[in-house]
VEXLO-551620 format. One record per residue (C-alpha): x, y, z; residue number from 1. Coordinates in steps of 0.1 Angstrom, whole numbers, always signed. Each point is the difference from the previous one (the first is absolute). Example, Ala and Ser with C-alpha at 12.3 -4.5 7.8 and 13.67 -1.06 7.14 Angstrom:
<sites>
@xx +123 yy -45 zz +78 n 1 .
@xx +14 yy +34 zz -7 n 2 .
</sites>
This chain:
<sites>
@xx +124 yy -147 zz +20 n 1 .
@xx -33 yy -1 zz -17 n 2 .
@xx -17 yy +35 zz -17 n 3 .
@xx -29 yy +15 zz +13 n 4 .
@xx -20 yy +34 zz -15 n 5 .
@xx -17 yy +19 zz +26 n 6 .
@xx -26 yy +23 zz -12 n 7 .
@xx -7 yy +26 zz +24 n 8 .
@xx -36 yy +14 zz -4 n 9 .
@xx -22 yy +32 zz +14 n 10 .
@xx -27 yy +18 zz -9 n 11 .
@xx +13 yy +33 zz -14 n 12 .
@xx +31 yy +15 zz +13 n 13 .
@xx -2 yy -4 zz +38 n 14 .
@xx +28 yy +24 zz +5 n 15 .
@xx -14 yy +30 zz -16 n 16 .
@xx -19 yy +2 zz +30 n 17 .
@xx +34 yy +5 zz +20 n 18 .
@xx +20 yy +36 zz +3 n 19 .
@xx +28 yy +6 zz -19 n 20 .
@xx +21 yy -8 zz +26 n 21 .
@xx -15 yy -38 zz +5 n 22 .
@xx -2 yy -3 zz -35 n 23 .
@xx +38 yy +6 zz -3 n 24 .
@xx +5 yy -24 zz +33 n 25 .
@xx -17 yy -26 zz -16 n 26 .
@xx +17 yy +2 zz -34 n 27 .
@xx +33 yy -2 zz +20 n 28 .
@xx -13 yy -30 zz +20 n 29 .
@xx -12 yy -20 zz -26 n 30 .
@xx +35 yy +10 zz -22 n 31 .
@xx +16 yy -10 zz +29 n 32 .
@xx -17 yy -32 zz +8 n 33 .
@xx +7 yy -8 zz -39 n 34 .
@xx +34 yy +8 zz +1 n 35 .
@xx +2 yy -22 zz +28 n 36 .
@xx -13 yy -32 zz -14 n 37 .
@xx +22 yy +8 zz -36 n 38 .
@xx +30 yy +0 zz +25 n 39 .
@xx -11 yy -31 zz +14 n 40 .
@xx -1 yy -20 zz -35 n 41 .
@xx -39 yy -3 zz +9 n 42 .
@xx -15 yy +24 zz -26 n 43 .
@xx +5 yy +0 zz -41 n 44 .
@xx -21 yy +30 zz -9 n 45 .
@xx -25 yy +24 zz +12 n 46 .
@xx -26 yy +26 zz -16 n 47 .
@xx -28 yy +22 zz +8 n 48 .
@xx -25 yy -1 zz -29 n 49 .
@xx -23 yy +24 zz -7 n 50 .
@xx -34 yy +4 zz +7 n 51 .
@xx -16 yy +6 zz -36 n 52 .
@xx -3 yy -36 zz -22 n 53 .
@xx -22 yy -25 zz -18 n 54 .
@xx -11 yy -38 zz +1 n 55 .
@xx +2 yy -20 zz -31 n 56 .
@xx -25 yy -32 zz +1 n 57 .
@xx -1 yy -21 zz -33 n 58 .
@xx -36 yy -26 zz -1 n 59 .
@xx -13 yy -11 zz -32 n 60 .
@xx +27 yy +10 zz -26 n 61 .
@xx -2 yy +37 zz +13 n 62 .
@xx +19 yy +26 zz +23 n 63 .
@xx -21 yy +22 zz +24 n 64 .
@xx +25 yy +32 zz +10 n 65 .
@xx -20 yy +13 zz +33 n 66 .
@xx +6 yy +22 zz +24 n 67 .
@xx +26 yy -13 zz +29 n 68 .
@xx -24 yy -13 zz +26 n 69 .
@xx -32 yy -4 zz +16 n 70 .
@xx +18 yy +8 zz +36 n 71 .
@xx +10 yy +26 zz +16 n 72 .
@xx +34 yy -20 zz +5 n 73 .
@xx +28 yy +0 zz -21 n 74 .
@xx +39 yy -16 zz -6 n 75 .
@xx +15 yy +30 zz +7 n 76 .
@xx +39 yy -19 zz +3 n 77 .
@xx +21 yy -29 zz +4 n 78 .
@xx +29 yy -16 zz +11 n 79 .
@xx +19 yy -30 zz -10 n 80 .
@xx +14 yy -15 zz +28 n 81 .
@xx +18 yy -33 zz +5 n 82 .
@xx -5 yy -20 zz +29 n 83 .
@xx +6 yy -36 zz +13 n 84 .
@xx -40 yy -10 zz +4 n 85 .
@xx -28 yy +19 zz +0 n 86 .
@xx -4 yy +8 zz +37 n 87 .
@xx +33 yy +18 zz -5 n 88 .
@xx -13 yy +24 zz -25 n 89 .
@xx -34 yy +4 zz +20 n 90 .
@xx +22 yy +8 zz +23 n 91 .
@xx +24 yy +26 zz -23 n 92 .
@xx -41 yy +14 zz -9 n 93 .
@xx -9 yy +4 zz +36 n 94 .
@xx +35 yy +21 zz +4 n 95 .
@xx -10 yy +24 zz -24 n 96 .
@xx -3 yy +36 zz +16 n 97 .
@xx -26 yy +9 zz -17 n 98 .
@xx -24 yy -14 zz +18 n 99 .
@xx +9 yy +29 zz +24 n 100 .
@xx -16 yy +25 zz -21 n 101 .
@xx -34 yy -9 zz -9 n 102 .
@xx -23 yy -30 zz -13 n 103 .
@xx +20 yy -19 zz -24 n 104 .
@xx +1 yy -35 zz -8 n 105 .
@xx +28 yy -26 zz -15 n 106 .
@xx -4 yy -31 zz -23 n 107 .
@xx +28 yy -28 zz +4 n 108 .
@xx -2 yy -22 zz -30 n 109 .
@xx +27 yy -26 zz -9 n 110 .
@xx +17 yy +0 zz -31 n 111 .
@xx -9 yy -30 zz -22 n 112 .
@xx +30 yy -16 zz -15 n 113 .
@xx -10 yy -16 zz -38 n 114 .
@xx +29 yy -18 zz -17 n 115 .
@xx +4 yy +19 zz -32 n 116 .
@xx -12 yy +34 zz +8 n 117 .
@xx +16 yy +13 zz +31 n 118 .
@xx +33 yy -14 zz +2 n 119 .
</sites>
């Protein structure tokens, strides 16, 4: 099995714009869905982050602390999943119920393996 992050992205919160009601729904769907795939071996970790945070750049010998982005768009979670190939976690990413509840979006990245540092 090879790692894979997925960062799921939105703009904002998209489900502050549901009722209390769908907002608990979709925090049981989502637990459920991640329960799911942590009973299935297929995910190592997952996290909401929060919305508030900063990019650090470093160009000629100096740091620039500036404000989180230029977009409206943020990382607003992850998982870590394991999968066999990557169209198996796009496909773990497409089975994400969140997409049920508003305009969100999901990275799939690999995990690079380096002898020396991740093993």
């Amino acid at each position: 099995m090879k790692e894979f992050m997925l960062f799921i992205r939105s703009e904002g919160n998209p489900v502050a714009n549901l009722s209390p009601e769908q907002q608990q729904e979709h925090v049981q769907k989502v637990g459920g869905f991640i329960k799911k795939m942590v009973g299935e071996g297929k995910m190592k970790s997952a996290q909401p982050l929060e919305m508030q945070g900063h990019i650090l750049s470093f160009e000629n010998g100096s740091f620039t602390d500036g404000p989180f982005n230029e977009t409206k768009e943020v990382i607003s979670g992850y998982y870590h999943i394991l999968a066999k190939d990557l169209n198996e976690a796009i496909g773990i990413a497409k089975s994400d119920p969140r997409f049920e509840d508003g305009k969100w979006r999901i990275e799939v990245r690999p995990i690079m393996k380096v002898d020396g540092i991740n093993e």
